[in-house]
N, C-alpha and C positions, 0 to 999 in steps of 0.2 A: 673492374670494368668501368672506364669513365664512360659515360656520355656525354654526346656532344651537339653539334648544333643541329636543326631539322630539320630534312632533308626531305620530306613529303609531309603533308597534310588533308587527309583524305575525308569524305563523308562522316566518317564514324572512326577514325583512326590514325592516327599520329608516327611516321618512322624518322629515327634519328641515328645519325651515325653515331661509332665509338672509336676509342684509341687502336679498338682492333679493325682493320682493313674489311675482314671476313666473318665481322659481325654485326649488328642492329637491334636497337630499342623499337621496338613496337608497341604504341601507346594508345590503347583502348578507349575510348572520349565515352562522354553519359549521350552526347550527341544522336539522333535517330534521324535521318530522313526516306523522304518515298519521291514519286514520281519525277525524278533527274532532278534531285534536290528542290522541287519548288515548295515540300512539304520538311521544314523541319522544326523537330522539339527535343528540348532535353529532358533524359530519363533517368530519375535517380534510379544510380545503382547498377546502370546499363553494362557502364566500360568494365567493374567489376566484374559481374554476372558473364559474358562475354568473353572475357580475359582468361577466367578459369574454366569455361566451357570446353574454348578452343586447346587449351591445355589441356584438359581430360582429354578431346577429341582426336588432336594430334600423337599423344601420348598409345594410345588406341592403336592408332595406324602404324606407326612406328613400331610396335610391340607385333605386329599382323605384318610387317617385313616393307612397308611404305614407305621412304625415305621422305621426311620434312624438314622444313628449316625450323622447328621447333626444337631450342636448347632446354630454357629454362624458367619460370616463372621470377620477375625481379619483385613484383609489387602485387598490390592485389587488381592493379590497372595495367602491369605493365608484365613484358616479355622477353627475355635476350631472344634472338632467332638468328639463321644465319643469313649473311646478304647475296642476294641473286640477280642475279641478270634475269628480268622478269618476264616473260613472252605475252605481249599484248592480249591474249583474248585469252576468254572464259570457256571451260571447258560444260560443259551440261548436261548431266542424265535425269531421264524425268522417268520414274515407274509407272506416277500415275498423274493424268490429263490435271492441268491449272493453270493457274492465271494466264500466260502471251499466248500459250500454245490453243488454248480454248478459243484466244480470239482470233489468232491468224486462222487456224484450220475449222474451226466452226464446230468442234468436237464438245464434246459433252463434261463436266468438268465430274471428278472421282472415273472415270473410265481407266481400267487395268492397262499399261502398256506391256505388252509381251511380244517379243522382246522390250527391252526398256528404249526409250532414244535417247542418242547423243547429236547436242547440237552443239554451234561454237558462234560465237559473239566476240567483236572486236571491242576491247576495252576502247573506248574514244565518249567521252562524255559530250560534246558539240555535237555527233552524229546520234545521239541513241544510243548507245554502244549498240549497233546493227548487228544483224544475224550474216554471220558467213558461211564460206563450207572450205576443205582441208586445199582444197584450189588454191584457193583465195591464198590462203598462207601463206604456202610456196612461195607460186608468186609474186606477193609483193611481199617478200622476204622478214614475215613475222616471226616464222620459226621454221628452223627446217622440218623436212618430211621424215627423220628418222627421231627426231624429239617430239614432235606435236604426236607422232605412233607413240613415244612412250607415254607421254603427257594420257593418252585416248586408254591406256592398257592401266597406267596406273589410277584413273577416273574410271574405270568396272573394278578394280580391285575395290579400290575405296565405296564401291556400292556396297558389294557383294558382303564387306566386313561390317559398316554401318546399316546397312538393313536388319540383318540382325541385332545388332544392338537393341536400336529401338524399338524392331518388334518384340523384345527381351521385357521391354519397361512398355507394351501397350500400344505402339506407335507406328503408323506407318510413314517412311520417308517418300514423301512425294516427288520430291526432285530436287537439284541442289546444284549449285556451281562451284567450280573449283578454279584457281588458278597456279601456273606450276613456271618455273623460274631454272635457272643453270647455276649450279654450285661446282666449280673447277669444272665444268664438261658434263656434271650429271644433272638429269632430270630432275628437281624436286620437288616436294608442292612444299605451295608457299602462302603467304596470305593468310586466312583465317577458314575457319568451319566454324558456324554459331549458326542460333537462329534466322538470323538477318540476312545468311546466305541460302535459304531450307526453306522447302517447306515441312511439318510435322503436322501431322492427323493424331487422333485419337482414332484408336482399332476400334472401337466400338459405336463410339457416336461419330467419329469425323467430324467432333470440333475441332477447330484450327487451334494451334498453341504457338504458331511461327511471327513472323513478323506481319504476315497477313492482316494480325490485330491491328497492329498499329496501320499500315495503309486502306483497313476497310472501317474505322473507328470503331472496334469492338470491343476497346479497352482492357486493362490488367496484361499489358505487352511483358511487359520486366518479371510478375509472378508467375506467369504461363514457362516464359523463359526458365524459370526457377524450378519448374514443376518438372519440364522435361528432362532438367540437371538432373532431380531429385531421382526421377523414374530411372536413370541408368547408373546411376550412384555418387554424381558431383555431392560434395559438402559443402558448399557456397561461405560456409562458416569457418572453414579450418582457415 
């Protein structure tokens, strides 16, 4: 598998075409930022840690009947994946009340969601990436209404398999974003699952171990990351 030249350059992540049509380098950076980029730093060890997260994570889903565009591990930074026609917005389950949702709604932050919500945000870095609803979609033709259904079904699968996990290793998953992509006609997710897209509590104390450290300067972002690998079985080492 050659790679070739680069084809997006994101926040925290790097994709590059290959000799194959229907394949892509995914390139993990030490890179970290917050608030629409106006905060950034680099973290040793980040794109590492991160690289092989989302590979356990994906790996996870995939084995639990989730289709991703996760193939294969190339580097200890990098990923073959497969390439998708990506559908603009973020998909969002939150179990438990934090960060936006505390501020839009005035709600109490650790507050149980039961049922969980699902919200949707338009990928568009100029706007905010805005909150939308399955309306919106349609209409202005981000995805149709029988993929953004699947996109909504396989975002409660991927709860329902990752809540457990981490409550397996101590942790509660407070809420997370996904994004999900077309491979020949099928739904896939795509993108990454890592800390950076999560939030994660500790069951006990409900200290944060997510990327929250790094946007509320709580410091130790990259060992907390490592901690949470550790708690559900990553070797950051192999």
């Amino acid at each position: 598998m050659e790679k070739r030249q680069e084809l997006y350059a994101g926040k925290a992540k790097s994709v590059f075409r290959t000799d194959d049509p229907d394949k892509m380098v995914l390139v993990f950076r030490d890179d970290t930022s917050a608030f629409d980029g106006k905060r950034i730093e680099q973290l040793s060890r980040k794109g590492m840690v991160n690289n092989k997260f989302n590979a356990f994570i994906m790996t996870k889903l995939q084995e639990a009947g989730i289709p991703t565009h996760f193939e294969k591990c190339l580097s200890d930074t990098e990923s073959l994946v497969k390439s998708l026609d990506m559908m603009p917005i973020e998909c969002v389950v939150r179990n438990v009340a934090a960060g936006s949702l505390c501020r839009r709604l005035g709600v109490t932050e650790g507050q149980e969601l039961s049922p969980p919500t699902f919200e949707l945000f338009l990928k568009n870095d100029a706007l905010g990436d805005p909150m939308i609803n399955e309306s919106h979609v349609e209409s202005f033709g981000w995805a149709k209404a029988d993929h953004l259904a699947k996109a909504k079904e396989l975002t409660y699968k991927v709860n329902t398999v990752l809540k457990e996990l981490f409550a397996n290793g101590g942790m509660i998953l407070v809420d997370y974003k996904l994004e999900f992509g077309l491979f020949h006609g099928e739904v896939v997710l795509g993108d990454e699952f890592s800390p950076d897209g999560c939030r994660l509590w500790d069951s006990k104390t409900r200290e944060k171990l997510d990327k929250d450290r790094f946007r509320q300067g709580l410091g130790n972002v990259i060992e907390s990351y490592e901690e949470i690998g550790r708690r559900i079985g990553i070797d950051f080492s192999a």
